[in-house]
Structures are given as C-alpha cells and as structure tokens.
VMD Tcl script that draws the C-alpha trace (Angstrom):
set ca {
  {-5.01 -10.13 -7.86}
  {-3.74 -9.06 -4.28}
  {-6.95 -7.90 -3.49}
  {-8.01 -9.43 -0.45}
  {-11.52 -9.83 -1.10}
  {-11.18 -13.52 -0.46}
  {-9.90 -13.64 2.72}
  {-12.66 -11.50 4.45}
  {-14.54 -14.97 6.28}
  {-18.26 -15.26 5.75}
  {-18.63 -11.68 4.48}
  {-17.26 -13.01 0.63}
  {-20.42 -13.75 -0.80}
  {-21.81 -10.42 0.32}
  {-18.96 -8.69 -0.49}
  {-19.27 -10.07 -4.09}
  {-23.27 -9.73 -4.35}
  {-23.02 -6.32 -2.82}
  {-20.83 -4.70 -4.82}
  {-23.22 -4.27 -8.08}
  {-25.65 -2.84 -5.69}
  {-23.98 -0.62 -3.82}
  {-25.25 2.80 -4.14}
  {-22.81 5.15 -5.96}
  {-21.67 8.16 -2.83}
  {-21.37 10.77 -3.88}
  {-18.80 13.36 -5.15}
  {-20.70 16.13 -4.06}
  {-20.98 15.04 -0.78}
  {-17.25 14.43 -0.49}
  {-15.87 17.72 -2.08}
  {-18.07 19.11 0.59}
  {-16.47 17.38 3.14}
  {-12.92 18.11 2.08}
  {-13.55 21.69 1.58}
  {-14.62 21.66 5.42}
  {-11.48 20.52 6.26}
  {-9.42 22.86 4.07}
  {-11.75 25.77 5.40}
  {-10.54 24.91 8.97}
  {-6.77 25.62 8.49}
  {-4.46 27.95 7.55}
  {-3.07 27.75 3.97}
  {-0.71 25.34 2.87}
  {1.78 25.11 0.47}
  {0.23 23.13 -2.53}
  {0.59 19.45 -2.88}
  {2.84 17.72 -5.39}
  {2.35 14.52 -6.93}
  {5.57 13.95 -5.65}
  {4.52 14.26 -1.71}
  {2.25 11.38 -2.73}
  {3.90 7.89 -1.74}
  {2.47 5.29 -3.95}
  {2.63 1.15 -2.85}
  {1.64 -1.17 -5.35}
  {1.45 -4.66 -3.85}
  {2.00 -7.52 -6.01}
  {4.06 -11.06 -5.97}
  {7.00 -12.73 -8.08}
  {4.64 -14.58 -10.09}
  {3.15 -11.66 -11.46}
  {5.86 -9.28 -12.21}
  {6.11 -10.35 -16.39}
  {2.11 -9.57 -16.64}
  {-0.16 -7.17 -14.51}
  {3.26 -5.40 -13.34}
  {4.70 -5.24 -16.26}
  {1.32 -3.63 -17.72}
  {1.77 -0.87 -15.11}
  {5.52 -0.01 -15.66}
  {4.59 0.14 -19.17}
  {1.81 2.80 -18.52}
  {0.85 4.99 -15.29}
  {3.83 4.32 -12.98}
  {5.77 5.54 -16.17}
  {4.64 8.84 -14.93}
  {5.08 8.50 -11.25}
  {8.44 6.47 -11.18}
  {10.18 7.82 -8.55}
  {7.72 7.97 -6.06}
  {6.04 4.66 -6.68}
  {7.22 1.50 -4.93}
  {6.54 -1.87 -5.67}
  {6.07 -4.52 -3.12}
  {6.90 -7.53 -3.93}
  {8.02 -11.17 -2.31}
  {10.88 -12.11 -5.40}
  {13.97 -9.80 -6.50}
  {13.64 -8.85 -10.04}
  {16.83 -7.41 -11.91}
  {14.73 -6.52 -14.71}
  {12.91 -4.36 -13.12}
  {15.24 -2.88 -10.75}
  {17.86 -2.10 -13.55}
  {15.02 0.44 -15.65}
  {15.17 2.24 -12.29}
  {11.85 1.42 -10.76}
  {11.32 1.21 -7.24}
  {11.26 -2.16 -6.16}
  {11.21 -3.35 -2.93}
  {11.69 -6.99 -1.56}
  {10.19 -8.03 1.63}
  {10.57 -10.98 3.55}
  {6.73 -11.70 3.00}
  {5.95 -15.15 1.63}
  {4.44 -15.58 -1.92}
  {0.89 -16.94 -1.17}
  {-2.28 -15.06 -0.94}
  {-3.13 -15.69 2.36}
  {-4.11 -12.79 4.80}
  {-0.81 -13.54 6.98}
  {1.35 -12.95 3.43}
  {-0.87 -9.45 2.65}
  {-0.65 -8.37 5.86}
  {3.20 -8.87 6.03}
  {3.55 -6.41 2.50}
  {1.12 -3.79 3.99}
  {3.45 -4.00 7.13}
  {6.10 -3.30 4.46}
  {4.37 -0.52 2.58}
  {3.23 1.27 6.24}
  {6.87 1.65 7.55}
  {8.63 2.18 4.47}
  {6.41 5.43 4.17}
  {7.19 6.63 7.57}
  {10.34 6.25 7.02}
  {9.71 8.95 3.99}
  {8.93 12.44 3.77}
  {5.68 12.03 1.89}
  {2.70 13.62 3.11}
  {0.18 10.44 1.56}
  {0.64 6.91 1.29}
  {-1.69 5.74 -1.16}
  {-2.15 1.61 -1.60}
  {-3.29 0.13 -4.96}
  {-2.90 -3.39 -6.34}
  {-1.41 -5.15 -9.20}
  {-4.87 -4.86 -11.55}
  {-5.41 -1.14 -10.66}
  {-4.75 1.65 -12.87}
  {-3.39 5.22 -11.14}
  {-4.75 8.50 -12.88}
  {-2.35 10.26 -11.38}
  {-3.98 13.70 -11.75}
  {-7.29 12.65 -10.69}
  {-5.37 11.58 -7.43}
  {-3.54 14.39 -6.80}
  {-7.33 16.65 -7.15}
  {-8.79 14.25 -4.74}
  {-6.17 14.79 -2.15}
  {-5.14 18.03 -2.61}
  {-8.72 18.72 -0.91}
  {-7.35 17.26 2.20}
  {-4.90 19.66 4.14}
  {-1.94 16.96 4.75}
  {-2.08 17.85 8.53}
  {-5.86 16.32 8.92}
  {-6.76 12.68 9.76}
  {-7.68 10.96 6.74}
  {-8.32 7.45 5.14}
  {-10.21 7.70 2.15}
  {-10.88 4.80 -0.51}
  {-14.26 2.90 -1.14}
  {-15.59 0.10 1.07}
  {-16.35 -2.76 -0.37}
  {-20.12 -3.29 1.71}
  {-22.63 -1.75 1.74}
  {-22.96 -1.99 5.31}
  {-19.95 -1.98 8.18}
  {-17.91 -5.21 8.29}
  {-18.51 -7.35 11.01}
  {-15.28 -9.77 13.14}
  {-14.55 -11.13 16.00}
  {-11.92 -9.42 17.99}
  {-9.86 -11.31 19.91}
  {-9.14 -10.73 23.19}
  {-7.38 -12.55 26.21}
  {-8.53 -15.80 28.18}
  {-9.76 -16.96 24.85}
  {-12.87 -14.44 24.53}
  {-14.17 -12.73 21.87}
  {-16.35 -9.62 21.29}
  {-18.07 -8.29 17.90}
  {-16.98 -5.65 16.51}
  {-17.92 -2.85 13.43}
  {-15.97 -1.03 11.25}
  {-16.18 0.50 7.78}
  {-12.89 -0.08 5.27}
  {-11.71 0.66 2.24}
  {-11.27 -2.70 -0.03}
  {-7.63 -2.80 -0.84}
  {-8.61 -3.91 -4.46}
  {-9.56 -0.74 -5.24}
  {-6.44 1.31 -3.25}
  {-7.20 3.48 -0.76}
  {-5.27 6.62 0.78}
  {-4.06 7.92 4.52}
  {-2.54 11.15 5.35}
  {0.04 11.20 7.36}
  {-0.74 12.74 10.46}
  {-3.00 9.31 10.72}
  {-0.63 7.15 9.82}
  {1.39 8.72 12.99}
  {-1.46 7.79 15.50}
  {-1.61 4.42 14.16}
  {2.34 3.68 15.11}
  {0.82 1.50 18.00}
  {-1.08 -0.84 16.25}
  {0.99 -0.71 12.62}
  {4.43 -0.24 12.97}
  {7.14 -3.06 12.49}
  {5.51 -6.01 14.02}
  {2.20 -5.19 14.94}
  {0.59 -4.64 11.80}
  {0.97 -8.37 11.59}
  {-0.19 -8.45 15.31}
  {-3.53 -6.41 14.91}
  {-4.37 -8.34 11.78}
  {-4.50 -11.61 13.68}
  {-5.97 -10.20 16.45}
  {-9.36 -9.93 13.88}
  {-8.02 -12.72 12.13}
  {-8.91 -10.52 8.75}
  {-6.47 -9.36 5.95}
  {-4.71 -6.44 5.49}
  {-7.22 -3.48 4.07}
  {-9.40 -4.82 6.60}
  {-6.93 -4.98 9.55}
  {-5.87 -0.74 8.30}
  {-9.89 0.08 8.74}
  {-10.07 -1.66 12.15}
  {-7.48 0.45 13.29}
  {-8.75 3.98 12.41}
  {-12.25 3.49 12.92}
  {-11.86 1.22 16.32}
  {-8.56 1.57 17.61}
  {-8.28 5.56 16.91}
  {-12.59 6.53 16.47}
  {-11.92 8.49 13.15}
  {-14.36 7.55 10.36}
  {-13.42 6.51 7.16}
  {-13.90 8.85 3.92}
  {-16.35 7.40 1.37}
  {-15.28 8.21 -2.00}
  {-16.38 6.28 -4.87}
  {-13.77 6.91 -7.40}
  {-12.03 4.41 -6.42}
  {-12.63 1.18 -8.42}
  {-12.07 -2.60 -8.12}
  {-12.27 -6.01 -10.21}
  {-15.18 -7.36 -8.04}
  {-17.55 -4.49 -9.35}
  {-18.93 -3.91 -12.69}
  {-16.76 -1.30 -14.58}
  {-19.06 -1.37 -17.53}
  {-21.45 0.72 -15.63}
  {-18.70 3.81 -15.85}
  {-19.91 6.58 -18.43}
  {-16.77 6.61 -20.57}
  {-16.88 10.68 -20.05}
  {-16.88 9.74 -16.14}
  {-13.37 7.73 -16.70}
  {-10.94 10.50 -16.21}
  {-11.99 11.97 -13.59}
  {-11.62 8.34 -11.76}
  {-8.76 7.73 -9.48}
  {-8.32 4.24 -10.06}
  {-9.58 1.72 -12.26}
  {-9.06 -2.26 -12.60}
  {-9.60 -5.30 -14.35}
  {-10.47 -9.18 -14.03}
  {-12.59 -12.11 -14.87}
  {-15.91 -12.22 -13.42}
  {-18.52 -14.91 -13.77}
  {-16.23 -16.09 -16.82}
  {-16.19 -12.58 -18.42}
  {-13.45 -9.78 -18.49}
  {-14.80 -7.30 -16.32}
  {-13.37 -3.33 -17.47}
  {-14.17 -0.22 -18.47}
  {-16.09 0.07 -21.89}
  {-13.90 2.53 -24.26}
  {-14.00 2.19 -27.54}
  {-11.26 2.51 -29.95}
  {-7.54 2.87 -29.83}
  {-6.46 -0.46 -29.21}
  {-9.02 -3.59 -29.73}
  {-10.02 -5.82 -26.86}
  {-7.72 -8.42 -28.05}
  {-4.95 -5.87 -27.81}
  {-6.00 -4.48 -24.76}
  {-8.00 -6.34 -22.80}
  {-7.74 -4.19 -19.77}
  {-8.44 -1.18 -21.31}
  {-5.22 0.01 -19.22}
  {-3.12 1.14 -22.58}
  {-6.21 2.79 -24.50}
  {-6.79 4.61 -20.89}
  {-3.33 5.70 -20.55}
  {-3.05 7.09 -24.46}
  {-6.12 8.77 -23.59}
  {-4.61 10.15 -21.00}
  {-1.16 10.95 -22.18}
  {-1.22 10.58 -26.16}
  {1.92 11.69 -27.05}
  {3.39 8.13 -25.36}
  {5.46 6.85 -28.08}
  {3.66 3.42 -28.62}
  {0.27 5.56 -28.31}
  {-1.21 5.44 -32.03}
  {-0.10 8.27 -34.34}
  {-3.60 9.50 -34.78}
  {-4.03 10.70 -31.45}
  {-0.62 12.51 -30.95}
  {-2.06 15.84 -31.77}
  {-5.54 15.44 -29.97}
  {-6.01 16.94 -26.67}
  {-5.67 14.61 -23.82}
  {-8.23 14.08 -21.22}
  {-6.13 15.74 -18.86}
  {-6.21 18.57 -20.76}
  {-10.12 18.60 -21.44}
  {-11.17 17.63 -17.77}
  {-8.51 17.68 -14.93}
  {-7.53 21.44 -13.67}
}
mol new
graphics top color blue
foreach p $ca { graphics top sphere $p radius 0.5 }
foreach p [lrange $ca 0 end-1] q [lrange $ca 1 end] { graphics top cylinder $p $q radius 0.2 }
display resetview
C-alpha cells in the first residue's frame, strides 16, 4: 500500500492500536458543519464530479494488481478526471486512455519517495481548473457519488481539508528549525490511506510551503511523510483546522465493523492483510471471497450493476445509488 502509516516514527504502534478504538465522528456533526459554511455564502453554481481532481498514488510494481483492480472498477467511471501517480511508464495503461502520470519520484516507500508523488499530485492540480483535489491510494475504493454529496456541502471558495485522522489524539514531531534546534509541535491529519480532500482556495494559501520544491522541503523539515507533512501545513503553517469526517476508510482499521447498509453512503473503502487476515468490508454475495477478495468488484456491481462483467442477475435490480445517494 502507499499508505504511509509506516513512516509516521514512534506514533506506528499507536496509530495501529488506535485505530479499532477510535470513536466513530460523527455525520451529524459534520453535515452541520458544512451547512454552516454553505449558509455563509452566496449561491454557487452546483458541483460536478468533474470539478473534482482525483490522485491516486501508487508505484510500477503495482500497476498489474491493486491498479489494475481500480481501472477495472471505480476510476471506470471517473476516467478523465482521475490521475494516476506513478514512478514507471506504463503503455498499457496509457493506451486505454487513462490518466497516467510519471514523476521523477523513486520507487521505494520511504517518506522522501511519498512526499515527492504528493509534490506531484499538489502542482499538477493547480495547474488545473478543478475546484477539489482529492488523494486516495492504490487499496482504496472511490464511491464517486458519495464523494461528490460530501463535498458538494463545502462551497469551493471555503478553506477545507477534510479526510479522517488516523489518532485519536493530535500527532506529535519535532520541527526542525535552524542552529540545529528543535521544538514540539501538534497537529491533526488526515491518514493518506484512507484519501483525504482540499478545496482549492486552501490549496492556494499553501503555495509557500507545497509548491514545486517545498513540499519536499516542509516534509523534511518534520521529518514525517506526506499526509502528515499536508496536515502540518494547514493546521500549523496556515491555523485552519482539519475536517473530521469518518467516511473515509483505510486498511489499518477494521472494515468488518461497517453495517453493509452503511457501505454506500461511504466515500472510500480499502483492503489489506492484518494480523494475517484479509481485512474488508463484509458483503455477501455476488462474487465469492476467492473471487473477490477485496470486496472492490461486488461493491462496484452494487453500485453500478449494469457493468458488463457484473452478474446477469443483478442487471435489472436497482443500484445502491439509486436506493440511497440523491
């Protein structure tokens, strides 16, 4: 995975042991928060999927398996504005017209390599006209219409970094700072294993700290990956707090614990061993676990059963996007 989770120093362990503990926050409390902001301005046109910039991080050694699972289901639906970061060309891929973009990162998981690809990500959306960039990994699924009802809640002109931290508590570094000192600082962020969202009227005011070089710069500065390096910078560098949403999901939680009526509404979802078990979503049906051990394709024909390797049986069934999204 290009989560990052291992990269973030002592906090690991507690990342891990945290994570099935952490308190689910609430929707409620979130909607309620959005439709503050959305009270506060003027109307807007509506958002399209299509303002939505979408950066899937992942490396040459991966393309054949967890990307290929992806092109095969939600990016199907978002293809033209989803770009892939990767660290290897792929003719494959770039001849069935996805997006694929090769950086100059190197291949390894180290927090220098995943900081280089968020660099990536960051100014190849501002050199866009998309009003969100929106991060996810190689192991996450997109619902793409649960994220567009998440962030059409957000006016597009309003600071915001939504995703779901992966502490229950702020994370803790050491800043670096010259003559060889060091002060402690605090910060909440959004674990990139799960993806996470700015708009971008904050990606703007981060310019100083993210664009071209300095993403890379900041990052060492903390000496802490890349989702961790993007939560220093809003919450230290600019004082704007982080939205806590918790429909965002990673590999290093347990997904069993989502009500299979609760999946749809989800904005991303994962998969991944854990303690020597595959950790996903319980659904039962549609494709076996041997089949699908992901749960990814029996999502995505849940989703969008008319897809023509989607079993017959369900072609005529309403979808889930048709029984729960607006």
């Amino acid at each position: 995975s290009q989560s990052s989770f291992l990269f973030c120093s002592v906090n690991l362990l507690l990342s891990i042991n945290c994570t099935w503990i952490l308190p689910c926050l609430s929707w409620h409390s979130l909607t309620e928060s959005s439709s503050h902001y959305k009270s506060q301005q003027f109307p807007q046109p509506p958002l399209e999927l299509t303002d939505i910039f979408i950066a899937v991080k992942t490396t040459g050694r991966f393309h054949k398996t967890r990307l290929a699972l992806l092109l095969e289901t939600w990016i199907s639906k978002t293809k033209d504005h989803t770009y892939i970061f990767t660290d290897s060309p792929d003719e494959d891929v770039s001849s069935e017209g996805f997006n694929i973009v090769v950086t100059d990162c190197p291949p390894e998981h180290s927090h220098q390599a995943l900081s280089c690809k968020m660099a990536a990500e960051y100014d190849h959306f501002m050199a866009s006209d998309k009003k969100w960039l929106c991060h996810v990994d190689d192991d996450n699924y997109v619902n793409p219409g649960a994220l567009l009802s998440l962030l059409e809640a957000f006016p597009a002109d309003s600071d915001i970094y939504v995703g779901k931290p992966s502490l229950d508590r702020p994370m803790r570094a050491q800043e670096m700072l010259e003559g060889n000192k060091t002060r402690d600082v605090h910060f909440w962020f959004a674990t990139g294993g799960a993806g996470f969202c700015l708009s971008r009227k904050l990606a703007e005011k981060m310019a100083p700290w993210a664009s071209g070089p300095r993403f890379e710069q900041t990052s060492a500065v903390i000496m802490l990956p890349d989702d961790c390096t993007v939560g220093f910078i809003v919450e230290r560098r600019l004082g704007i707090s982080m939205v806590h949403s918790n429909m965002f999901h990673s590999h290093l939680e347990n997904l069993l614990l989502l009500v299979p009526s609760d999946i749809p509404k989800q904005v991303t979802l994962s998969y991944g061993w854990f303690e020597n078990k595959m950790n996903s979503v319980e659904l039962k049906g549609v494709f076996t676990k041997d089949e699908d051990p992901s749960r990814f394709r029996t999502v995505h024909c849940l989703l969008y059963p008319t897809t023509s390797w989607c079993p017959v049986a369900l072609k005529s069934a309403l979808s889930w996007n048709q029984h729960v999204l607006p």
